[in-house]
N, C-alpha and C positions, 0 to 999 in steps of 0.2 A: 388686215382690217382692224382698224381700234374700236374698242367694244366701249359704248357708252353708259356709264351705269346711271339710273336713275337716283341713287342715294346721293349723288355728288352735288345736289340740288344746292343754291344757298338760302332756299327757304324752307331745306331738312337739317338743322343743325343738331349736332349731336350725334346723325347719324353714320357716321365717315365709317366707322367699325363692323355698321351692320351684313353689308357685303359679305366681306370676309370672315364673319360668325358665321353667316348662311355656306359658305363656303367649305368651313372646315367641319359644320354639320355633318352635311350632305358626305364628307369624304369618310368621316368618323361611327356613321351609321351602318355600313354597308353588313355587316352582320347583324342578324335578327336576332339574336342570345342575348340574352332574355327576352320572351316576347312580354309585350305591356300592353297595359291599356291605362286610357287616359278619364276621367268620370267626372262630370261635372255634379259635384254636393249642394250646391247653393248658388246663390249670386254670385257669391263672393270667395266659395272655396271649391278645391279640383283634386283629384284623388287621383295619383298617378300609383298604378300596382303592377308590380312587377313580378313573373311566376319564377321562385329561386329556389323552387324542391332541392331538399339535400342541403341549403347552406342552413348553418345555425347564424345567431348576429354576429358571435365572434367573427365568423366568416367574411361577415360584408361592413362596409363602410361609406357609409354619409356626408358628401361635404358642400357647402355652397362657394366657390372661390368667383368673386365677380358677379355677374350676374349669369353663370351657370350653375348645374346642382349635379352635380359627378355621383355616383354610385357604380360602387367597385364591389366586385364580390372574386372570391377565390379559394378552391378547395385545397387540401393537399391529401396527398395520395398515404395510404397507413403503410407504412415501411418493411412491417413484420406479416403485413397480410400477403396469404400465397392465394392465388388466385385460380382457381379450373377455368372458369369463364369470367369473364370481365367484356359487361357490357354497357356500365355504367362508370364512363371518364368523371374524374375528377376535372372541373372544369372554372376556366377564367374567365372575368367578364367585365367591361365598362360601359355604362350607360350615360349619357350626357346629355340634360337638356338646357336647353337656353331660356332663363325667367326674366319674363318683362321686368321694366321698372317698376318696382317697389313692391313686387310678390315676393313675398316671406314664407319660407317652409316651417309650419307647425309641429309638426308631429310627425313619428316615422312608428311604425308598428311591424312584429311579423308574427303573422298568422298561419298555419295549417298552410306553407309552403310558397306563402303572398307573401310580401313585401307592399305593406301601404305607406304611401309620401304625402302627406297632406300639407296644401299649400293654400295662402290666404290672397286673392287678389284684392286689393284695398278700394274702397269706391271712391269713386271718379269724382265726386262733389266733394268729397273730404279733400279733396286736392284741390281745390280750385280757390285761389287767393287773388284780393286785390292787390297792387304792386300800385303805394304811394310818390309820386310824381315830385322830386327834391327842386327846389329852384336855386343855382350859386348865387354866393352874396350879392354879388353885382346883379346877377339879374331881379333881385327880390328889390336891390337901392331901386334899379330903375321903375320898377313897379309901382315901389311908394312914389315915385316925383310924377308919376306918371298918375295916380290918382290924385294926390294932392293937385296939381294943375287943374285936374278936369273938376274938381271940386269949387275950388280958387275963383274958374270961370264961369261957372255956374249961377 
């Protein structure tokens, strides 16, 4: 059975990709490490925090490639430390989310074992532009003979 996607619309353009974002989300999430939350600041800004007890920044890394925002984090274990008990792994981790068009990551911070990502969504009316109407030569000639006539007759 062929599975019909709704993205394939020709009056969703642009979106042919989204599918398959959704897709490789959904496969890339399956572990909960880090737990996060997500915090709505304002209109216009969102505060993604992630709990990274134990990494310092050196530890972790930031990056927006696309319209994703990756955050990597990763311990290493002390080589000369002898351990009785070991209950606390040194641990890996990737976190990836997918930012709309035109959300911009501000800030990153870490605090008392948070990680805050603060992100800017842009408002909607700053984006909204008229798109000026060009006429080709020819159709502008015919224009002028076409009001010169009707003037002419007048």
């Amino acid at each position: 059975m062929t599975r019909v996607s709704p993205f394939r619309s020709p009056l969703l353009l642009g979106f042919d990709r989204l599918e398959e974002v959704l897709d490789q989300m959904s496969k890339s999430q399956s572990d909960g490490y880090p737990p996060y939350n997500v915090i709505q600041l304002s209109e216009d800004r969102i505060r993604i925090t992630l709990a990274v007890a134990g990494f310092s920044s050196d530890d972790l890394d930031i990056m927006v490639e696309g319209n994703q925002l990756h955050i990597k984090g990763g311990q290493t274990d002390d080589p000369a430390a002898v351990y009785l008990h070991r209950g606390i792994a040194a641990r890996q981790f990737q976190r990836t989310f997918v930012l709309a068009e035109g959300i911009n990551v501000e800030d990153a911070m870490l605090e008392s074992g948070l990680l805050h990502i603060d992100v800017i969504r842009p408002d909607p009316a700053d984006r909204v532009r008229k798109i000026a109407i060009r006429a080709t030569p020819e159709a502008a000639r015919r224009a002028t003979r076409l009001k010169t006539a009707r003037a002419g007759g007048a």
